[in-house]
N, C-alpha and C positions, 0 to 999 in steps of 0.2 A: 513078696513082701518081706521076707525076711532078712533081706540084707539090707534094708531099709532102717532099719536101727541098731543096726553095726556099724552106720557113718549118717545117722541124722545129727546133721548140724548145728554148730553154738551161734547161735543169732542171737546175743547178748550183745550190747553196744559199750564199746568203750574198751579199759580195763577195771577191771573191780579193785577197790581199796577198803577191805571189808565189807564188797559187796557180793553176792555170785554172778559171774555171767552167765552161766547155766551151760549146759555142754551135751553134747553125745561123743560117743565115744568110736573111734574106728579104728581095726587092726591094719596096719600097712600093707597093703596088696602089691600081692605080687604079678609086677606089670613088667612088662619088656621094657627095661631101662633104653633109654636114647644114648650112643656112642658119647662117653665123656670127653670134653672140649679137652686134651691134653697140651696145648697150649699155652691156653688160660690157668689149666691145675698146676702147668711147671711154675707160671709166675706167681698164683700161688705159694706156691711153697719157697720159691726164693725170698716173696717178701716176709714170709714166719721166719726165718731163718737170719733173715738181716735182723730182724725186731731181736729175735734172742741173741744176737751175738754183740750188735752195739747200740741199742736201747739203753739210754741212761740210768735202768732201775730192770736189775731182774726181772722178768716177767713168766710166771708157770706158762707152761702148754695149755694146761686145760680153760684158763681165763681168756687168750689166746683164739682158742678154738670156739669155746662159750659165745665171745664177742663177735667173732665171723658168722656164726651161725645167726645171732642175732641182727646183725647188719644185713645178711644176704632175708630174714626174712621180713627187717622193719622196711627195709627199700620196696617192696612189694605193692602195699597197700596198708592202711592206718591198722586195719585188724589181723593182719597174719605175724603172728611173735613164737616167739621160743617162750617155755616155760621148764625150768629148772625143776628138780624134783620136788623141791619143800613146796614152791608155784602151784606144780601140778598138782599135788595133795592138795592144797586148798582149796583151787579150785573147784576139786571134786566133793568136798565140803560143802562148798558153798550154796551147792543147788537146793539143799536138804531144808535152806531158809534160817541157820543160826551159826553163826560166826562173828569174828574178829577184828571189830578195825573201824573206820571213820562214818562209814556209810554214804561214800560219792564214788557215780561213775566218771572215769578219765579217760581221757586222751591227750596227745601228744602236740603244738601248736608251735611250731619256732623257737624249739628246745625249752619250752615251760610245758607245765603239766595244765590242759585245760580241762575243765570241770564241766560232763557233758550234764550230767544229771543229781543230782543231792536225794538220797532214797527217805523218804519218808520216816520220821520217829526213830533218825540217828540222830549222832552227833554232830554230823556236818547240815543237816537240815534245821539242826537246833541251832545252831551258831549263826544260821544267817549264809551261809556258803549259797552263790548264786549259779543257774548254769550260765556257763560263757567266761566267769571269771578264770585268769591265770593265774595258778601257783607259782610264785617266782623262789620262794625260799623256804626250804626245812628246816624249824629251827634256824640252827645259823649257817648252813649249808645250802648254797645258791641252786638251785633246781638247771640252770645254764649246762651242760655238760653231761648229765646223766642222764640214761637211760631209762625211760618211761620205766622197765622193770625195777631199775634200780631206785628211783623216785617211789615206786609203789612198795619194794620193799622197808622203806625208812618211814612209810605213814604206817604201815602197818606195825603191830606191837602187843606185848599185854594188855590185855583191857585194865581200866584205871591208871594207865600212865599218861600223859599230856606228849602233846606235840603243837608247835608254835608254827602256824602257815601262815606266810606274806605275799596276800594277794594284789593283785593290779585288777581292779575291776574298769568297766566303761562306765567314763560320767565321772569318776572320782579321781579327785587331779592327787589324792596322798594315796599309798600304799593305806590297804586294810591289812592289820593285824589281829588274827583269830587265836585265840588259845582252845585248841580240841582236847577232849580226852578221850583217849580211846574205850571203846566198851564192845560185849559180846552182842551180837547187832543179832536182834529176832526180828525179821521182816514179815509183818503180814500181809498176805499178798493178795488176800479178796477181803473187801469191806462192805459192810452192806445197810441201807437204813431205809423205813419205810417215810419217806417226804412227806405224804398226806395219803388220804384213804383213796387206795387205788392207785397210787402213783410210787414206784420202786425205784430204788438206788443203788448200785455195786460199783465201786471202784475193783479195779485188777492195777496195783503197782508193782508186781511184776508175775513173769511167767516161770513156778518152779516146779518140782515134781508133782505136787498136792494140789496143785492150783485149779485143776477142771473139779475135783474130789469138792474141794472149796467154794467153788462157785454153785455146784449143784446143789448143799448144803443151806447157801446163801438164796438160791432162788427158793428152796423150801420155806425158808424162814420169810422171807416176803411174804406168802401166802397164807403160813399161821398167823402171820402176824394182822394180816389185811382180812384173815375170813373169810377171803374172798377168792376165783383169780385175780391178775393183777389185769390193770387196764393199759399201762404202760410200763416200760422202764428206759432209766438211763445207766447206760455202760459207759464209765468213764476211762480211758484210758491214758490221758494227758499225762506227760510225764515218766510214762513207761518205759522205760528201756530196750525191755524186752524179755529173752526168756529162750525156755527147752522149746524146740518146732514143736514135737508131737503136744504138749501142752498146749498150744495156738491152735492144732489142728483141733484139739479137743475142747476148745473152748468157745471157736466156731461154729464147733459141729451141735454143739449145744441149742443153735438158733436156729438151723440148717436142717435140709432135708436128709434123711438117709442116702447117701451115696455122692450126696454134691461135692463138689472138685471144690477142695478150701485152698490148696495151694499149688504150684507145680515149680519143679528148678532146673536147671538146665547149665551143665558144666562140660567140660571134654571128657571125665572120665563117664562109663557108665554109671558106676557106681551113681554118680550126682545127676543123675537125670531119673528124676523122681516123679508120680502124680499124688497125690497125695489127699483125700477124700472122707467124709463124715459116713468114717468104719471103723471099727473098732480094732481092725489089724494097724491102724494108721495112727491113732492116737491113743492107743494104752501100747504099758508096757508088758512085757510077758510075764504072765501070771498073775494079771492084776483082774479084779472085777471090773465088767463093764459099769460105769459110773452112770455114762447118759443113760442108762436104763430107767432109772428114776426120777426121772423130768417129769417136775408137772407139765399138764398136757399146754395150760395158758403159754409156753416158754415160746411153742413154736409160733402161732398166733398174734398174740400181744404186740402193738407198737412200740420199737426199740429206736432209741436215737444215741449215737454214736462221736464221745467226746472227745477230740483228738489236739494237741498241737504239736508242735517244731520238737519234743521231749518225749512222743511220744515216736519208738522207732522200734522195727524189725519185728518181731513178735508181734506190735499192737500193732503193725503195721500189714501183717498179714489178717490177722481178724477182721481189723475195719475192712480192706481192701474185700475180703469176701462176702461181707456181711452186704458192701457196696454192690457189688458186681450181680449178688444173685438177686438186688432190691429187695435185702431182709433189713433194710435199717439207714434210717438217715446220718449220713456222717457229718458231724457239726465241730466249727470251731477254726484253726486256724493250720493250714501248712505241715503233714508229721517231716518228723526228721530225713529221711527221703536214705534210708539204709536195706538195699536188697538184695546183700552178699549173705553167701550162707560160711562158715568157719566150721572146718571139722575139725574135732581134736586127736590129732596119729599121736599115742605114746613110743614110744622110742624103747629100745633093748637096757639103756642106765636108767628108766625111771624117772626119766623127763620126758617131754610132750613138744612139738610144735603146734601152734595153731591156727591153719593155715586157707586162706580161701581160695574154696574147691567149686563154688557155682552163683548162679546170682538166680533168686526167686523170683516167681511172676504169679498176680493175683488170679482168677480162673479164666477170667477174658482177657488174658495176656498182657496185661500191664506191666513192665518193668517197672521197680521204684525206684531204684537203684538213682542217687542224686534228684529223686525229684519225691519223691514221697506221694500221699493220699494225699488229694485235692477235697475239702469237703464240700458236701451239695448245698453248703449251705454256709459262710464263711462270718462267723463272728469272732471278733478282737476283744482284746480286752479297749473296754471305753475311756482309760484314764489316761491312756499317750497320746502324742503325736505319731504321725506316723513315721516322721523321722526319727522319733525317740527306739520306734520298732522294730527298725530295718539296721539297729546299732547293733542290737541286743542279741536277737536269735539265733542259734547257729543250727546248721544241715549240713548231712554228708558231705554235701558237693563242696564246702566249706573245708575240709580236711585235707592234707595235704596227701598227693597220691592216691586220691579215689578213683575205682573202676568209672568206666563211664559208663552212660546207658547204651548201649547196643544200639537200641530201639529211637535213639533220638542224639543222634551227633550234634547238631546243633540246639541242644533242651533251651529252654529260655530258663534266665536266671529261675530262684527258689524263692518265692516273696518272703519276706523275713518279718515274721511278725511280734510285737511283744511278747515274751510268754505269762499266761498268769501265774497269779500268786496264789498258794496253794492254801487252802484253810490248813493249817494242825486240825491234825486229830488226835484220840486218844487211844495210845498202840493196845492197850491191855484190852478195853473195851468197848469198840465201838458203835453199841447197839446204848449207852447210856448216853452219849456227846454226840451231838452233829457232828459227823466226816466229814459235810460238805458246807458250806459258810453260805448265809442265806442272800450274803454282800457280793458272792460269787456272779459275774456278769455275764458270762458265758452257760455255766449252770441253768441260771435264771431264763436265760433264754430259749434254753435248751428243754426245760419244762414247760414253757407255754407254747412250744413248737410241738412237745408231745401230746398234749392234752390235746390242741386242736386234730394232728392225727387222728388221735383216739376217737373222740366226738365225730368226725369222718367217718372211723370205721365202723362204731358203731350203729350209724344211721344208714 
């Protein structure tokens, strides 16, 4: 187990623009390298060499070099990139849950920057920023041309400065015009509220260091607050991006038996062939207290129903998929984003990082997501589209350009594409005084009167 989180994987969806993707960390292993194609390296280097001697404009080596590396790793797949050292630092920032910058996950769509996710109680979630929209303009710098890093470098900034995004949405025949400001972004990332007597609510928007510590906290407070045990809950995780694995593992394990298999991965190297189980070597980190220890006992018990859509990827994506598989929890809602690449982050000897995918995860009965994501047992939309308005809207992995495929299913059927809902605001400082969850919510709504019947079930 121990080399297990010497390279547990960043399963964080996107790129962060003041957001974390959340990371582990791996020393580069020393492996029998493959005879290098000398060939290929001499043309290489003839065409650096042409570039500096008759390039219209100077150009250093190391931009040069920077940008090869960066090509040889965006050509890959949507999530393997190079990270520069200032990058790399933040990155490693960011899992901590306070940081820098707009608060939207991105990706890359036909040279615009598209918007996979808008994180809750930022700037970009306050502005109206929707997933699926395209960034076509920074300020007055056309997004055409640049590089997703270099794109992410220009959102990001001092907090209290502005930056002007010019979006192309679906359905809007003019360019939208946002004025953001940047701010230091505190993500909270478990919420929790008691719905009515006996019935429990946690949101997880995303998966960070604290985040199991968070949740156990949050199931405590349901039960002060109710008196009681709980008779239900709903774990919401629509919209999630994602997160640290061991965090997923430990978030699962929460609702799971001691020992059950929450996730397994499967890459060429050993290194990435992983099982991964509700133990305590699996989801803390070294030298941490075992958190699950103080789970009320209702946690294991209790009817849980499981909220998912097309936003919700990789991290919630493993949770729901186990919580699935062992029949610990109804999965409700619509489509997750279908993301089942694991990304380790190898720092490099200058203080930069690539980030690069090393394996593709499988739920504990072997499901690939990879391009297809968690199917729910139980499929509710939002009731205010068409269905043609749905299948505009949505976006999944399989949707990215250069996505792995599923192994497990050469010919997958399309990815249904369904509206995403629309997320109540909540109130980031405290949300045990405000509804987190909106009473207009349809999916929600449904999602409680499918618990309650459980419940009344088990009861009887």
């Amino acid at each position: 187990m121990t080399s297990k989180f010497k390279q547990f994987g960043l399963i964080g969806l996107g790129a962060a623009v003041g957001v974390a993707l959340t990371l582990n960390f791996s020393a580069i292993a020393e492996r029998q390298p493959e005879p290098l194609p000398i060939d290929d390296l001499r043309a290489f280097t003839e065409v650096f060499a042409k570039i500096k001697s008759d390039y219209v404009e100077p150009v250093k080596d190391k931009k040069l070099i920077n940008e090869a590396i960066n090509g040889m790793l965006s050509g890959l797949d949507p999530h393997s990139t190079y990270m520069d050292p200032e990058a790399f630092k933040e990155l490693q920032v960011g899992t901590q849950g306070e940081f820098g910058g707009l608060g939207i996950e991105v990706g890359m769509e036909d040279g615009f920057v598209k918007v996979v996710s808008p994180i809750e109680d930022t700037p970009a979630f306050q502005a109206g920023i929707k997933s699926g929209d395209l960034i076509v303009k920074l300020d007055d710098t056309p997004v055409k041309g640049l590089t997703l890093n270099e794109a992410v470098k220009r959102m990001r900034g001092k907090p209290g400065t502005d930056i002007v995004l010019t979006i192309a949405r679906k359905g809007e025949t003019k360019p939208i015009i946002a004025k953001l400001t940047r701010a230091v972004i505190k993500i909270k990332s478990v919420k929790r509220q008691m719905i009515e007597p006996g019935f429990g609510y946690i949101r997880i928007t995303q998966f960070q260091e604290h985040t199991g510590e968070n949740l156990v906290a949050a199931l405590k407070y349901l039960e002060e607050t109710n008196k009681a045990p709980i008779k239900g809950l709903i774990l919401d995780l629509r919209n999630d991006p994602g997160g640290l694995l061991n965090t997923a593992v430990g978030v699962a394990g929460a609702f799971l038996k001691v020992n059950d298999l929450v996730v397994y991965t499967d890459g060429r190297s050993e290194d990435a062939k992983m099982r991964l189980t509700n133990t305590p070597s699996d989801y803390m980190q070294r030298g941490d207290v075992d958190y699950l220890k103080t789970l009320p006992a209702w946690v294991k018990t209790a009817p849980i129903v499981v909220l998912v859509n097309g936003g919700s990827a990789s991290a919630s994506e493993i949770v729901a998929g186990a919580l699935q598989d062992h029949k610990r929890a109804l999965i409700v809602g619509t489509q997750s984003f279908g993301k089942g690449s694991v990304q380790t982050i190898l720092p490099l000897n200058n203080g930069s990082a690539i980030k690069l995918t090393t394996a593709r995860y499988y739920t504990p009965n072997g499901r690939s997501i990879q391009n297809k994501g968690i199917t729910p047992d139980i499929v509710v939309a939002e009731a205010t589209v068409t269905q043609a308005d749905e299948q505009k809207l949505e976006i999944h992995e399989a949707n990215l350009e250069k996505h792995l495929a599923n192994v497990q299913d050469s010919g997958a059927n399309p990815v249904p594409k369904i509206k995403k809902d629309e997320k109540a605001k909540t109130d980031a400082e405290n949300g045990d005084q405000k509804e987190i969850v909106s009473r207009k919510d349809y999916q929600f709504n449904q999602a409680l009167t499918l618990l309650k019947g459980v419940s009344l079930l088990q009861s009887r």
